[in-house]
N, C-alpha and C positions, 0 to 999 in steps of 0.2 A: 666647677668643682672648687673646694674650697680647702686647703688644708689646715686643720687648726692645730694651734700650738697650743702648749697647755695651759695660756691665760688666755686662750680665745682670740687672741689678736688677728687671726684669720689669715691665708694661705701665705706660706714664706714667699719671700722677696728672695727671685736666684738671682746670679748675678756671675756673668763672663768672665772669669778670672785667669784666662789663656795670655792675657797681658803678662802677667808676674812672669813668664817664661817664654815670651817672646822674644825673635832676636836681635828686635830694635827697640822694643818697650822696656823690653825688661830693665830692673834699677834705676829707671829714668822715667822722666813724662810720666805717659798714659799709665805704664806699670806703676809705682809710688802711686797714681792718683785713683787708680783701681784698689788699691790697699787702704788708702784715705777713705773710700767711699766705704767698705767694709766694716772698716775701727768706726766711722761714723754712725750707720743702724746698729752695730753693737752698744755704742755711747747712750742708743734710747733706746734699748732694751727690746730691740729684734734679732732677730738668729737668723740670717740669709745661709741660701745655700750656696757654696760657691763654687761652680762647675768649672770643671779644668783638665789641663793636656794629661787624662792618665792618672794613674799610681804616682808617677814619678812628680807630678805638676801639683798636686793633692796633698805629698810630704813638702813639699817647697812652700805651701801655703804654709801649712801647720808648723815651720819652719820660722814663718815670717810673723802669725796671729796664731799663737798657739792654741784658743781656743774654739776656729774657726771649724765650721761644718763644711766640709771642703771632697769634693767627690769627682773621679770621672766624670767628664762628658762623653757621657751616650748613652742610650737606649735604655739600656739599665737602670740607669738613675735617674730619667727622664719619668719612666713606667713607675718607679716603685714613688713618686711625687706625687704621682698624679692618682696613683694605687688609694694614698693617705687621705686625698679627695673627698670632698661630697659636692658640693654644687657651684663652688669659685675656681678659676683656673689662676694659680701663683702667676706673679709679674716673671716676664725675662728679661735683664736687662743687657741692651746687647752694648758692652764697652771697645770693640774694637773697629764699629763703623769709620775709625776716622784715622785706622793707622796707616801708615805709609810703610811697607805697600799693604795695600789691602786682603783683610783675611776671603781667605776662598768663601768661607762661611761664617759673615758677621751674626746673621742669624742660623742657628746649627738646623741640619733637615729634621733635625728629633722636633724641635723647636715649632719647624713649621707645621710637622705635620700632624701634631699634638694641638697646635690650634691657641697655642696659650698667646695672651696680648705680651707686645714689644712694646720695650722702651729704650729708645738710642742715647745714648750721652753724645752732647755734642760740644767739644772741646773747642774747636775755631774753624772758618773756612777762609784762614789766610789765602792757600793758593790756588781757589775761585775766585779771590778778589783780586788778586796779582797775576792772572798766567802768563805775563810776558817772561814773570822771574821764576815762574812755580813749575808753568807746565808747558816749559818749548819743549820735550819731546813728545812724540806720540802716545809713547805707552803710559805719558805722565798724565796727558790730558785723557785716556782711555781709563784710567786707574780714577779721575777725578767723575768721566762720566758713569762709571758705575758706582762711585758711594754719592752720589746725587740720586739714582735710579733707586738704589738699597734701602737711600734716609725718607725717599716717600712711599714706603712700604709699610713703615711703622705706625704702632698706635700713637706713640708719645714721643717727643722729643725732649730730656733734660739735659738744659741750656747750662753750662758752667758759671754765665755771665748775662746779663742783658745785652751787651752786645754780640758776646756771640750769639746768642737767639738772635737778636734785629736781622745780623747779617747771614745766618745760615737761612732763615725763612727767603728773601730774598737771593742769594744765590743759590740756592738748592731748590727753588721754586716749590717751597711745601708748604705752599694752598692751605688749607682748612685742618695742615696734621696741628695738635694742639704744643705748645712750646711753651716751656715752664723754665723759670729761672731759679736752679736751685743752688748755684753759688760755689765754692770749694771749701778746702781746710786746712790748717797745718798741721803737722806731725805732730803729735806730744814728746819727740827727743827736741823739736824748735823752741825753747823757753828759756827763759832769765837763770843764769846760773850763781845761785846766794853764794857771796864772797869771789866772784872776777869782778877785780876793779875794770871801770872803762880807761884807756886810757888816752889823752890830751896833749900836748897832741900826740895821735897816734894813724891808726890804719883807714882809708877809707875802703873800703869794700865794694865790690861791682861784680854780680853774679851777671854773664853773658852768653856768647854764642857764635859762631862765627857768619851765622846766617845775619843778610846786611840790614834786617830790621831790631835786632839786637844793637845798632847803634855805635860800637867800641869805640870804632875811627872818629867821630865826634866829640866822645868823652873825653878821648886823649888830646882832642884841642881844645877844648876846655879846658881841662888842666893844665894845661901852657898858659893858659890866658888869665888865671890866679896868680895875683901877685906874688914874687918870689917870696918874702916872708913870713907868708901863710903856706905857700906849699913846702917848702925846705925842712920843715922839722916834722911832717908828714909821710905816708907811703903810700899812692892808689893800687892797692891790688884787685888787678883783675883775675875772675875763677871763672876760668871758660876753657873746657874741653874742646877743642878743634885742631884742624888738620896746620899739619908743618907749614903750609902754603903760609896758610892764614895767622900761622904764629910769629912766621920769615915776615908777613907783610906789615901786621901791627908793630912788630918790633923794628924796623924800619922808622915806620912814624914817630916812634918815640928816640928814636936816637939825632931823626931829621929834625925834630921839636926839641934835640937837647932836655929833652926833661933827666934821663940818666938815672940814678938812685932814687927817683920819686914815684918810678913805679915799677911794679913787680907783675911780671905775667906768668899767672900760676898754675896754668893750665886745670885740667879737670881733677878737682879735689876730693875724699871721702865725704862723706856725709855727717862724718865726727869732726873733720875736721873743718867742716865750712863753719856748723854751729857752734865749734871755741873761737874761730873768727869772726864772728857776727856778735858773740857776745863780748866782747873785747873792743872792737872796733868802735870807731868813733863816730865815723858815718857808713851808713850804706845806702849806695844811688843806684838807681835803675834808671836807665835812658832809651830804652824799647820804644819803638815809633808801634809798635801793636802787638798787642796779646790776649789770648781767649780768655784768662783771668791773669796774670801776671804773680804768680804765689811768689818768687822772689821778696815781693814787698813787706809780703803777711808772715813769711819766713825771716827775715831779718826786725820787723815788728816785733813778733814774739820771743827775741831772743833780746829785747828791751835795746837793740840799734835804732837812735835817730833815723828814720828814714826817707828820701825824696827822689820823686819817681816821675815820667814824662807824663803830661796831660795827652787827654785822648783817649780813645778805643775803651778795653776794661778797665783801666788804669785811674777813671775817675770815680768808676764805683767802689772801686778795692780799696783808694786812699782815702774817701770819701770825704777830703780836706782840701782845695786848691791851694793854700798856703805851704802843702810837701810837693807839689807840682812846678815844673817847666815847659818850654817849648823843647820838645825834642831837636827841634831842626834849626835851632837858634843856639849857636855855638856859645855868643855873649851871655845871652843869657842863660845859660846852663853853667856858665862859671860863674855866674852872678848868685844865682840858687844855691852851690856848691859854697861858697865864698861863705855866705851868712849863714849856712849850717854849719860852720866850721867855728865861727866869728864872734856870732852876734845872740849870746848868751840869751836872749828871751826870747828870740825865733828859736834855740834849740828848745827853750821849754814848751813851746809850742809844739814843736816836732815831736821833742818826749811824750808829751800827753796824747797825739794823735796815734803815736804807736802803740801807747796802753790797748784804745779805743779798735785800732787794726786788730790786734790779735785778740780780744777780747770779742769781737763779730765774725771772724773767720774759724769759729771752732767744727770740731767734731760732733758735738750735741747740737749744734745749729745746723750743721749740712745734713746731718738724720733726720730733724726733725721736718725741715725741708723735703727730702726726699721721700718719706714715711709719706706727710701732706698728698703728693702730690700723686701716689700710686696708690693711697688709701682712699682721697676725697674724692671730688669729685668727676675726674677722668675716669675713676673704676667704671661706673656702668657705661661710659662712651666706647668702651673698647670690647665691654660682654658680648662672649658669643660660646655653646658646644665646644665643649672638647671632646676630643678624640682619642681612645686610650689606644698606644702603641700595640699593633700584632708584634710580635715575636718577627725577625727578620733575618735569613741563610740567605750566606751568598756561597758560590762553588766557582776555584780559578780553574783552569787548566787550559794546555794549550791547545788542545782539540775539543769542540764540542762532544761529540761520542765520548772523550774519557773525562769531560766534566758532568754530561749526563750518565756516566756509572757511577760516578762518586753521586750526585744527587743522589738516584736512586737508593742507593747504600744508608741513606741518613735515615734519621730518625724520625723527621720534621719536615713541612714543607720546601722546597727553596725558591725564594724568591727571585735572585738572580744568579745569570751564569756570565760568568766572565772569560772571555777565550781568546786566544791569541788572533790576529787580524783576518788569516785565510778561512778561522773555521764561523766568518759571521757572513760569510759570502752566500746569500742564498737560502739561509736558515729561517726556516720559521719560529717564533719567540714559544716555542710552547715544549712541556716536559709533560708528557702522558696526562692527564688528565689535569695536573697544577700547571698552569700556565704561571712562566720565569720570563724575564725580562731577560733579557741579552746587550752586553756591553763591553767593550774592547779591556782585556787583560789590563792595558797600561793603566785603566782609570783606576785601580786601586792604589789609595795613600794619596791619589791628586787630587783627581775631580771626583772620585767615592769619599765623600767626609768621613772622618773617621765613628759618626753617629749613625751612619745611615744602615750598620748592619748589629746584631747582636752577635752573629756567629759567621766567620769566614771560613772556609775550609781549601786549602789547596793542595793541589798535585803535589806529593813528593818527588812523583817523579818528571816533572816539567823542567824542565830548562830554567835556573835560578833569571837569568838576565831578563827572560820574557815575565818575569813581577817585578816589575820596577816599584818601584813605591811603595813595600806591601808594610814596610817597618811602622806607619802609620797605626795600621792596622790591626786588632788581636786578632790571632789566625792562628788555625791550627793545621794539620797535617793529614793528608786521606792516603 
């Protein structure tokens, strides 16, 4: 099926926007970078759909991209997609295969059973590559063996970086799924602001993390190991949101290194205000031993900061310079690096001119254009297959089967499933007079019922509230 738009460009590009309102995504990571991918097919002149938690998830968009086409996920909007059809089935792109913790439904049941081709974004598989530090508990390494199970389900895989493509094909073991490198972006609030002077010396900048491949505790001996006269009329501020531990431990180091007044640990800042420090600042370092694309760099780039950042992992294609490069794990030389972007007035113009070249590669119209590529060209016909247009789908709560099968009865419309409290599935056969109903324990409503998989729920008003756990997921109405 194919939906066209009115310059023919053929079936929208939807796109998982449950990020923006997630309660670890959201304003950060995967959320920002879910928004980046949006403002980016708008930059070339696509209109994605962008499917989301609700009414409430839908104004938060349009809140964020005001002129975003932004809808519930479910049924609803799935049907009236695919209504607009004729012989292509739109992409879905599923953006949350890779959060921590993992969504119930990276790919929504509308999703699947609509038949429409997937496309996963894949951010990094740091902690497949490290599970002594990722995943010593069980549920951490259960959580990693199902978004491995999840990511070779898909039609497509778009890679942030070449390296994370290299390394998720190999630790995800996904064979023959096809993996595309389509790169990232930065914001358009990240840019050069006409009349802030830089200023000389002045602030160096270090956007971090308290996780130990963010590097800090290095930085900070580095910067002891900078001659006093270059660092003295200087300030390293560090911007890293992390825990008291981690704020007790760094600052510790820095008082055990006597550095004192030369640096500032500024904990986790606005997003206004990192970008008047980026533009102001005199240097900004990234010292990250790995990162799925490392936007940090492209972010301090385009806000016209000199910038120098650890060789390795994504870090060599983003800076795409070895002369803004260091050994992350070589303390000397990271103060050595540090030292002559401070110093050495035609290595900054170097630096300067590479940062042009960073932000001027890392845009919005390039990560569209990219993405459009790669779900227009040639992958389209490897993924062609029927779709499926969505029946209509009731479901009916209640805590007896007998008083869930008189509300069915009572409706208007088939019911698909019946959901009853645990004693009344003892022995039941799955069937309602002549429509045969699926039968499933009360609790799974708002858990393991996605909030897609029904058009219409209907429950007991007179059930026992504690036996619907879960139902606030759900729209539901009342029998």
């Amino acid at each position: 099926m194919t939906v066209v738009p009115p310059d023919g460009r053929g079936a929208p590009i939807i796109i998982d926007g449950r990020a923006l309102t997630h309660p670890t995504a959201a304003g950060r990571g995967i959320g920002r970078w879910v928004t980046t991918l949006v403002r980016s097919l708008h930059a070339v002149g696509e209109v994605p759909v962008v499917l989301t938690d609700g009414s409430a998830g839908a104004r938060e968009w349009q809140r964020t991209l005001p002129d975003v086409d932004a809808r519930p996920l479910d049924r609803s909007s799935v049907r009236s997609l695919l209504a607009e059809a004729s012989s292509e089935a739109p992409w879905f792109v599923a953006t949350q295969m890779m959060l921590h913790p993992v969504a119930l439904d990276p790919i929504p049941s509308s999703v699947n059973e609509a038949g429409l081709p997937v496309a996963a974004v894949m951010y990094d598989v740091i902690p497949q590559r490290y599970p002594s530090r990722y995943l010593v508990s069980p549920a951490a390494r259960r959580q990693s063996e199902l978004r491995g199970a999840l990511a070779r389900t898909v039609d497509l895989m778009l890679a942030i970086s070449q390296f994370a493509a290299l390394t998720a094909r190999h630790e995800l073991s996904l064979g023959s799924i096809p993996i595309v490198d389509i790169g990232s972006a930065v914001e358009p609030a990240f840019r050069v602001a006409p009349g802030v002077a830089r200023v000389r010396p002045g602030e160096v900048v270090v956007v971090g993390g308290a996780d130990e491949r963010k590097n800090i505790p290095r930085l900070l001996r580095a910067w002891e190991r900078i001659p006093a006269a270059v660092r003295a009329p200087r300030r390293l501020v560090v911007v890293a949101g992390v825990d008291r531990a981690t704020h007790l431990r760094w600052n510790h180091e820095v008082v055990h290194l006597g550095l004192g007044e030369s640096v500032t640990l500024a904990g986790g800042v606005p997003e206004a205000e990192l970008i008047a420090m980026l533009q102001r600042a005199e240097l900004s370092v990234f010292p990250s031993t790995e990162e799925g694309f490392g936007l940090p760099v492209v972010e301090a780039a385009a806000c016209g900061c000199p910038v120098i950042c650890a060789r390795g992992s994504s870090l060599d294609q983003v800076a795409g310079d070895p002369a803004l490069q260091f050994d992350p794990y070589d303390v000397t030389a990271m103060a050595g690096a540090i030292e002559s972007a401070l110093v050495d007035d035609a290595h900054r113009s170097r630096l300067s001119a590479s940062a042009r070249r960073i932000a001027e590669t890392w845009t919005p119209p390039a990560l569209g254009s990219r993405v459009v590529a790669a779900l227009r060209g040639e992958y389209r016909p490897m993924c062609a297959r029927p779709v499926r247009l969505l029946e209509r789908r009731v479901a009916v709560g209640a805590e007896t089967i007998e008083r869930a099968r008189a509300i069915a009865t009572g409706l208007d419309e088939p019911v698909h499933t019946l959901f009853v409290a645990g004693e009344g599935l003892a022995g039941e056969e799955n069937g309602l007079g002549s429509a045969e109903s699926t039968l499933r324990p009360v609790g799974m409503l708002g858990r393991d019922a996605a909030p897609d998989e029904f058009d219409r729920v209907v429950l007991d008003e007179r059930a026992d509230a504690g036996s619907m756990t879960g139902r606030r997921r759900l729209v539901v109405e009342g029998a």
